[in-house]
C-alpha positions in Angstrom: -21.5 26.3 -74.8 -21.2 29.5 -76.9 -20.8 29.6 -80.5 -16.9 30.0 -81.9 -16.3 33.9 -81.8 -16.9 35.1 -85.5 -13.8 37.3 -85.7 -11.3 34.3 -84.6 -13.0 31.8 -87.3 -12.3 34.2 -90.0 -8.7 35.2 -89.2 -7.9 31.6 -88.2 -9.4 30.1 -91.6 -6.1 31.8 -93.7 -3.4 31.6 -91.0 -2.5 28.7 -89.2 0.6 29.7 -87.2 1.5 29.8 -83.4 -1.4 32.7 -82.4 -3.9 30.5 -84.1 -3.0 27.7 -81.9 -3.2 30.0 -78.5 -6.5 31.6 -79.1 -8.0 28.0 -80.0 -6.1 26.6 -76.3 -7.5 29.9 -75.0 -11.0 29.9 -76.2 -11.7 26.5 -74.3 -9.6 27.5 -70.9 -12.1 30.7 -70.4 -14.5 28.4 -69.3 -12.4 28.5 -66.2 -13.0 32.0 -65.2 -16.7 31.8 -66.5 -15.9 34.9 -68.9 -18.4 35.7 -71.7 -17.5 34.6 -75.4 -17.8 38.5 -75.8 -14.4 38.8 -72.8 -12.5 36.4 -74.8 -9.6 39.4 -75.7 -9.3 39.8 -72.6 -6.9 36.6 -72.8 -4.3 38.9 -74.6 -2.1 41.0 -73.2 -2.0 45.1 -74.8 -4.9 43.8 -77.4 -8.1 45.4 -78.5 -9.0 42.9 -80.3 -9.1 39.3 -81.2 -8.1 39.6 -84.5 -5.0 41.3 -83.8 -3.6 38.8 -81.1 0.3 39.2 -79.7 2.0 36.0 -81.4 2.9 33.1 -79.0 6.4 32.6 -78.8 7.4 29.1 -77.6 10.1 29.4 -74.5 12.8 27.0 -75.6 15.4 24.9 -74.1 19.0 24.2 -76.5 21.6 22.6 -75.8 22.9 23.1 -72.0 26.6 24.1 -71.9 28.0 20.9 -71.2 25.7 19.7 -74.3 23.0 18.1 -73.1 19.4 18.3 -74.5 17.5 16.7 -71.9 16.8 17.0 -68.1 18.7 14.4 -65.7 15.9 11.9 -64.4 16.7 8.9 -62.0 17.2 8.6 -58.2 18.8 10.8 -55.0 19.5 9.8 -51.6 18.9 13.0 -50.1 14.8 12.4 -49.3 15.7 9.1 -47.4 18.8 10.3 -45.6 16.8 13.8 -44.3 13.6 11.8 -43.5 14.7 8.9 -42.2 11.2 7.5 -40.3 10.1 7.2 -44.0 12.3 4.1 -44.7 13.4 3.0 -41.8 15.8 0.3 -42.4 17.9 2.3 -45.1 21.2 2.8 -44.2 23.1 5.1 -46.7 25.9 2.8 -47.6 26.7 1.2 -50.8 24.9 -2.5 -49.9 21.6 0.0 -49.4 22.2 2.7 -52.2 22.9 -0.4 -54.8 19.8 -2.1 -53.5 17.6 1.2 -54.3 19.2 1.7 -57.6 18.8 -1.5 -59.2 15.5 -1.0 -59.0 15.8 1.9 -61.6 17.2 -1.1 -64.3 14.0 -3.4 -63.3 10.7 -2.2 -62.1 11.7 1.4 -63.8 13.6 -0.1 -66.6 13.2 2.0 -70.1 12.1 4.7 -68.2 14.8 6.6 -68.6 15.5 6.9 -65.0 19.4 6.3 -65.2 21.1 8.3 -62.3 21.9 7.2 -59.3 22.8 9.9 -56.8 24.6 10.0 -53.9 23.9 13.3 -51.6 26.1 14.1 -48.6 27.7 11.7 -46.9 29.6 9.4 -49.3 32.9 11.4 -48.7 35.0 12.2 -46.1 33.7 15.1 -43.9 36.7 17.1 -43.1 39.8 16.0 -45.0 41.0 15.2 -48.8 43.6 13.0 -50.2 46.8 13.8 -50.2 46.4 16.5 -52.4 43.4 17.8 -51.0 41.0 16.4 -53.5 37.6 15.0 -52.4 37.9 11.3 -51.7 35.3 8.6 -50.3 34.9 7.4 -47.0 36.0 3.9 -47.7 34.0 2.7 -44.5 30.6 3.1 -46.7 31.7 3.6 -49.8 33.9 2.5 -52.5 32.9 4.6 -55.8 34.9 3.0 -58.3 33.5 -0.4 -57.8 29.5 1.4 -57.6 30.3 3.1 -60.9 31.1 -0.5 -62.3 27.9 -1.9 -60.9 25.8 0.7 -61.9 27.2 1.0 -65.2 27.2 -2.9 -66.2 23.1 -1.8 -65.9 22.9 0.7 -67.7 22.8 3.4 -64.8 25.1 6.4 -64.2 27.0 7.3 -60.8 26.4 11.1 -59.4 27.9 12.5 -56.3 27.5 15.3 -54.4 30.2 18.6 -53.5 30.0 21.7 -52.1 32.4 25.2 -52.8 35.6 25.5 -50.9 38.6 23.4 -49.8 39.1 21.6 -46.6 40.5 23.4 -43.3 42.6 20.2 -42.2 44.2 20.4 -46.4 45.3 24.2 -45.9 49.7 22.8 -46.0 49.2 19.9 -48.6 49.9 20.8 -52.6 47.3 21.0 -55.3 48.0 17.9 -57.8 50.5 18.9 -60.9 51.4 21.8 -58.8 53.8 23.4 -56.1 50.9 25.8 -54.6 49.7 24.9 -51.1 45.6 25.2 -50.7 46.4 27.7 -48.1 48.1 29.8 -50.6 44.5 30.4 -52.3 42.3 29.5 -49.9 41.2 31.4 -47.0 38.7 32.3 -44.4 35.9 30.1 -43.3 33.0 29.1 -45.2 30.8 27.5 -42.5 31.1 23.8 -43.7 34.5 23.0 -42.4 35.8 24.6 -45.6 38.0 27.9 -46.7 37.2 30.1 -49.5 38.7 29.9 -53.0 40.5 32.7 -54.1 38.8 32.7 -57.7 41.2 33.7 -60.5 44.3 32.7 -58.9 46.4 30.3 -60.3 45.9 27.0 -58.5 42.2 27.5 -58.0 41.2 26.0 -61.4 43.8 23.0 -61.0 42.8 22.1 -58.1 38.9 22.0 -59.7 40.4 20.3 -62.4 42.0 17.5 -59.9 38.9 16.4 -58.3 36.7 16.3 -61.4 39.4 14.3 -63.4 39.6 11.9 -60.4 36.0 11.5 -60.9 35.9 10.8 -64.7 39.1 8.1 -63.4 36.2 6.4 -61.0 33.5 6.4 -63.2 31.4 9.7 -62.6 28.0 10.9 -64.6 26.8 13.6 -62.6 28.0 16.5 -60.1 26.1 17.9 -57.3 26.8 21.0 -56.6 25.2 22.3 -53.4 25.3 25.7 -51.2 26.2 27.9 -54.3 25.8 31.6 -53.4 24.0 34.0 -54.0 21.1 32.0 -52.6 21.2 29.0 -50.7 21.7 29.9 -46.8 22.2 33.3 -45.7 24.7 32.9 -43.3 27.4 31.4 -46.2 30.1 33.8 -48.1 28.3 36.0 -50.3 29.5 34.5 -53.6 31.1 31.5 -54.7 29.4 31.5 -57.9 33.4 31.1 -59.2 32.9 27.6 -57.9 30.5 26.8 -60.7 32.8 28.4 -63.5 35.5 25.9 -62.2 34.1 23.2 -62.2 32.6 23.6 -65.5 36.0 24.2 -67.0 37.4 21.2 -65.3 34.4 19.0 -66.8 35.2 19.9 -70.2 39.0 19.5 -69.7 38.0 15.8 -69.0 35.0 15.6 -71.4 36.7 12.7 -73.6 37.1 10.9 -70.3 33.8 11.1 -69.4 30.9 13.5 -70.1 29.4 15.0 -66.7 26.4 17.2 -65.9 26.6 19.6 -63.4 23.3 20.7 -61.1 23.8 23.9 -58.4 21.8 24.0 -55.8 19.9 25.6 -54.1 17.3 28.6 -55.1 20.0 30.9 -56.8 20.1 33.8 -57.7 17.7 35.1 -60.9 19.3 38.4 -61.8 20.7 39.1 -64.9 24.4 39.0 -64.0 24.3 35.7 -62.1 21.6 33.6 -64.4 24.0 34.0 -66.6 26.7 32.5 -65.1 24.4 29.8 -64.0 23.1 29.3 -67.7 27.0 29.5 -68.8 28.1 26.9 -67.1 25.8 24.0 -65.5 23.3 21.7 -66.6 20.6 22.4 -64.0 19.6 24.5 -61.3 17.6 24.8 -58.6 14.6 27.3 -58.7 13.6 26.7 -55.2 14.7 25.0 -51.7 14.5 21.8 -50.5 10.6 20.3 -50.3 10.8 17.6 -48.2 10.3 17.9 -44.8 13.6 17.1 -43.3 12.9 16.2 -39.7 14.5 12.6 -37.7 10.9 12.9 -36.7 9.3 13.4 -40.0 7.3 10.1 -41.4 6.3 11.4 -44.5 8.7 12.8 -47.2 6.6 16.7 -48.1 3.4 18.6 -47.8 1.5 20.5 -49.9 2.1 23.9 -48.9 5.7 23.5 -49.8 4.8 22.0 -53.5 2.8 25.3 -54.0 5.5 26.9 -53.1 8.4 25.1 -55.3 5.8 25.8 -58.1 5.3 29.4 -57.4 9.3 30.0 -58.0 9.3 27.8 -61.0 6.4 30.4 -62.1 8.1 33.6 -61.1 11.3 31.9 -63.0 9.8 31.2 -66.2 8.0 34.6 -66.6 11.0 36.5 -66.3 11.9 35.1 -69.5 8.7 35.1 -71.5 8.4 39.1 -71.7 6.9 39.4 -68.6 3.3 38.1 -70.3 3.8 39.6 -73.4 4.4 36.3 -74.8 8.2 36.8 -75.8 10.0 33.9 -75.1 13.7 33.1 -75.2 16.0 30.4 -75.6 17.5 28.9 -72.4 20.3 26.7 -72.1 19.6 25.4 -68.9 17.4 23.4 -67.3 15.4 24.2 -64.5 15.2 21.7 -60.7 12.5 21.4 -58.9 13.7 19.5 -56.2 12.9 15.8 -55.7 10.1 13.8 -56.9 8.3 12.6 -53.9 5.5 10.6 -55.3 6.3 6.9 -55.2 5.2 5.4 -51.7 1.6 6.4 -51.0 -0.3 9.0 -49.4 1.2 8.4 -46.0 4.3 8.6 -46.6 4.3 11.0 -49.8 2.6 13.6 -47.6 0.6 14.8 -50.3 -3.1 12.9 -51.8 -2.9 11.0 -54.6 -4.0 13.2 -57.1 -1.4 15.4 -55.6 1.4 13.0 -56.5 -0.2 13.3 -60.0 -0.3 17.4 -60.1 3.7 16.8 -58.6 4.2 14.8 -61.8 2.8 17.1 -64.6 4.1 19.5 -63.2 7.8 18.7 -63.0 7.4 17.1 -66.3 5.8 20.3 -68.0 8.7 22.8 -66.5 11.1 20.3 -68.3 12.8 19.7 -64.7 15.2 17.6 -63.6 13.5 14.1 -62.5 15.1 13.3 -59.5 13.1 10.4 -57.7 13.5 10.8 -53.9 11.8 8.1 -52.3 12.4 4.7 -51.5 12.2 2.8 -54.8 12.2 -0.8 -52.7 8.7 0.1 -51.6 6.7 2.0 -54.2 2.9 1.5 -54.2 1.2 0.6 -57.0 0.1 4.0 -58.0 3.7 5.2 -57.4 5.1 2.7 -60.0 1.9 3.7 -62.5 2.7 7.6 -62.4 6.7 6.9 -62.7 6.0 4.1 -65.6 3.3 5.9 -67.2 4.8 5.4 -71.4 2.8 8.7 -72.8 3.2 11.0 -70.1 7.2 10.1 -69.6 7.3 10.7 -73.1 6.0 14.3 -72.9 8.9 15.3 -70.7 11.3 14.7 -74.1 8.9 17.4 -76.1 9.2 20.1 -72.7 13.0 19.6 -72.2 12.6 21.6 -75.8 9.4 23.6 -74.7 8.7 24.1 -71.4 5.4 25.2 -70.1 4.8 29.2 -69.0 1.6 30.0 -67.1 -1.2 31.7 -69.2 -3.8 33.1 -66.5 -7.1 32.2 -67.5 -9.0 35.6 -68.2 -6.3 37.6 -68.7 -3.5 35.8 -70.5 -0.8 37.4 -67.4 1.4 35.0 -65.8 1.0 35.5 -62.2 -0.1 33.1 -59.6 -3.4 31.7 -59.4 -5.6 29.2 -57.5 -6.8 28.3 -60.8 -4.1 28.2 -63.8 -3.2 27.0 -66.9 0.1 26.5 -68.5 1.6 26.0 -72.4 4.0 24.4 -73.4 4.8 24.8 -76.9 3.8 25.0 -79.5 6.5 23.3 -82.0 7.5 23.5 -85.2 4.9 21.0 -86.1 1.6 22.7 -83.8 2.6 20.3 -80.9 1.0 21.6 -77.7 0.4 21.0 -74.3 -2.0 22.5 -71.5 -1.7 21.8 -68.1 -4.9 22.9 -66.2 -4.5 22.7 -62.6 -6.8 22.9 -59.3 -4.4 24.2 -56.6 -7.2 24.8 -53.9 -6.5 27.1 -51.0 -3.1 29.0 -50.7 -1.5 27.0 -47.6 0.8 30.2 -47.1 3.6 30.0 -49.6 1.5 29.9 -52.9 1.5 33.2 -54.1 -2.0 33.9 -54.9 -3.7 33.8 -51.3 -7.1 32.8 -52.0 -8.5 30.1 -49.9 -11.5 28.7 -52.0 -12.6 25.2 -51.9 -14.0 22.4 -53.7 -14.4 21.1 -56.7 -14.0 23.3 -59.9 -15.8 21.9 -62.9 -14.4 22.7 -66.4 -16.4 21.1 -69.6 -16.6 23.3 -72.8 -18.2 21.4 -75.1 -15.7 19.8 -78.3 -17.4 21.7 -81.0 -18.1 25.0 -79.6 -14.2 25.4 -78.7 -13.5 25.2 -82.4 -11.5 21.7 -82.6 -13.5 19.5 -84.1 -15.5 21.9 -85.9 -12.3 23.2 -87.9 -10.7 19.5 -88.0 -7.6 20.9 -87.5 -6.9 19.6 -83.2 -7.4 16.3 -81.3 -6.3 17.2 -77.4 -5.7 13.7 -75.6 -5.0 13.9 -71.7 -1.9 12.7 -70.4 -1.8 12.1 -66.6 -3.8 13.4 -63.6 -7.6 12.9 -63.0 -10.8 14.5 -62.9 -13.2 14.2 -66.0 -9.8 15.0 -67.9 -10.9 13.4 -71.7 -11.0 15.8 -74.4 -12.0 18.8 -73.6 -13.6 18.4 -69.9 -11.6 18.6 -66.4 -13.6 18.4 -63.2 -10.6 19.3 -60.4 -10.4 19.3 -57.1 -8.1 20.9 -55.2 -4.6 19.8 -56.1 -5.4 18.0 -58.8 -4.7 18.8 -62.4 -5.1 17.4 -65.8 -2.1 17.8 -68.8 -3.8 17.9 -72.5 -1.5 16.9 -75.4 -3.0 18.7 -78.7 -2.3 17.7 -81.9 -3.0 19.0 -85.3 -5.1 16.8 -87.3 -3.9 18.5 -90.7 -0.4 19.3 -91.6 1.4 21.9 -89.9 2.1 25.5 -91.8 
């Protein structure tokens, strides 16, 4: 390899901040565009030289508005229920769910997998209670008694809801009040359901019924699909007053019981509705569905589809990193990615193995929600290796703080590539991580269109990238395969590698 660049050696031997920390990541990810030690500035944006680089600010996550500092990881029904040839003696009832969720307190136990969520289904279809509030349907269901069970283990109870009240509920009264739902509730919302009139008094309380009635059964986490604007086309416009609702009602019954709300399903980004989103829930989801949804689907995803969930977490995240300048902000919301399909093999999966890796780092490094969606009765050995792996679960605690931002290779820009690298980080004490990934050929929803193949074959050498020659960096790899030990990654297509670095002095 090339000799350390002169100029970088002698600004990084009396500062050892953030930049010094990006331009020693950078100097070993050229490799991967075969650039010339002499191109290296070219890896920072609006700079004419290396010894004048643009600071790296780390993106970071705080507290989400209903105060939680961490993504939601466990289980959803959803991936069974819309792919039913993949398990096909599940039946989505509470005998089945319980089966697939003890399994979160015993082959996945100290994982931190705790939820268990219910997707649509568990409720009545077309009718509340007698107020109008959502109830069960007691045929398959009876939530109070799953809360206990899943609670006596250590596990948490989510279910799932959608905007609107029921058509059939339009003359019954809204609990602690005289209002009738058809007093602020009209129209029709394409789910069997009217439209709130948001503002108007009754609206809220009837929010604050159901979500109290929740807390009273036992409820973790909320569900909140077909939130506009996104989600299908063909729904009202807006109901983003949905989400304000029900975040007011879950902190009117907070010392009941603390909730997390996720909305669903690739909302809106602008200014004006981000910020409701980041005002009020816990989670949201950057993208669609990516599993395959079909009665006559036998495998849970594909790969085209994984390219594309990651392309929207990419266009995401730059919008809030100064569109590659490297100005980062801090969120308070946590990005979903959709499901985790990477527990039952390469059959069923629908992706390779080293796919299901490249799945893994990759929700893990966006800090995202890790929602497992297979069947958790029948994971391979591999499955229960990635989803028990100790060191790389324990890098999705650093990335709910710092989550990863893409950092072309060459040019430092953020835009899609076959062949990218991410950062996460770094901390307060020089903690980083790289994520180097191999996406091969755009399948049509990647974003960068290039269709090379093969095997790519990344191996600066240790000393020449400046680690162990300035004693200050030790990068160990966490998950994924390839060559992937120190400072070498040999990838083929959809596979990746994630580097932990570490300082080896202390941190200034």
């Amino acid at each position: 390899m090339y000799p350390f660049p002169e100029p970088l050696v002698a600004w990084t031997s009396i500062h050892l901040d953030s930049r010094y920390l990006l331009a020693q990541c950078f100097y070993f990810l050229f490799s991967l565009s075969n650039l010339l030690p002499s191109q290296i500035t070219n890896l920072f944006i609006d700079t004419p030289s290396l010894s004048s680089p643009p600071p790296l600010y780390p993106l970071v996550i705080a507290p989400t508005p209903n105060g939680f500092n961490n993504s939601a990881r466990g289980w959803n029904s959803f991936g069974i229920q819309a792919n039913p040839l993949t398990s096909p003696n599940f039946v989505f009832n509470q005998e089945h769910v319980i089966a697939q969720c003890d399994v979160l307190s015993t082959t996945l136990a100290g994982m931190g997998f705790t939820y268990c969520s219910l997707d649509s289904g568990w409720s009545e279809w077309d009718r509340g209670d007698e107020h109008g509030r959502i109830m069960a349907d007691k045929r398959v269901f009876d939530i109070p008694k799953l809360a206990d069970h899943l609670h006596a283990r250590g596990l948490q109870l989510g279910l799932y809801v959608v905007p609107g009240g029921f058509h059939r509920d339009m003359n019954k009264t809204i609990y602690g009040t005289n209002i009738h739902i058809g007093d602020v509730c009209s129209g029709d919302s394409g789910l069997l359901r009217c439209n709130w009139h948001y503002g108007q008094k009754g609206v809220q309380e009837w929010h604050d019924s159901v979500v109290a009635k929740f807390a009273e059964w036992g409820v973790d986490f909320i569900k909140l699909d077909f939130v506009t604007p996104g989600s299908p086309m063909l729904l009202p416009k807006n109901s983003s007053g949905t989400v304000i609702a029900y975040h007011e009602a879950i902190s009117k019954s907070k010392s009941l019981r603390p909730m997390r709300l996720d909305i669903s399903w690739k909302l809106a980004r602008d200014p004006v509705h981000y910020s409701i989103w980041s005002s009020n829930a816990d989670s949201f989801r950057t993208d669609q569905d990516i599993n395959n949804a079909g009665e006559d689907s036998g495998t849970f995803t594909r790969w085209e589809v994984v390219q594309r969930a990651i392309d929207n977490y990419r266009q995401y995240v730059v919008m809030h990193t100064g569109q590659g300048r490297g100005e980062g902000e801090t969120l308070k919301i946590y990005p979903d990615m959709d499901n985790l399909y990477v527990g039952n093999g390469e059959e069923i999966d629908g992706v390779e193995d080293r796919m299901r890796w490249t799945i893994m780092n990759h929700w893990i490094g966006a800090g995202s929600n890790l929602m497992i969606g297979n069947d958790l009765e029948n994971l391979d050995a591999l499955g229960k290796h990635i989803l028990t792996h100790p060191s790389l679960l324990s890098l999705a605690t650093f990335t709910a703080r710092y989550p990863m931002r893409p950092r072309n290779p060459g040019t430092g820009l953020g835009e899609a590539k076959q062949l990218q690298a991410w950062i996460a980080g770094p901390d307060e004490h020089g903690k980083t991580l790289v994520l180097l990934v191999n996406y091969g050929p755009d399948r049509g929803q990647a974003g960068f269109g290039n269709r090379g193949v093969g095997v790519v074959d990344v191996s600066p050498s240790y000393d020449g990238s400046g680690y162990s020659g300035n004693g200050y960096y030790q990068p160990r790899a966490r998950g994924g395969g390839g060559m992937g030990s120190v400072l070498m990654a040999n990838l083929d297509e959809g596979e990746s590698v994630l580097l932990e670095l570490q300082p080896l002095r202390e941190w200034k």
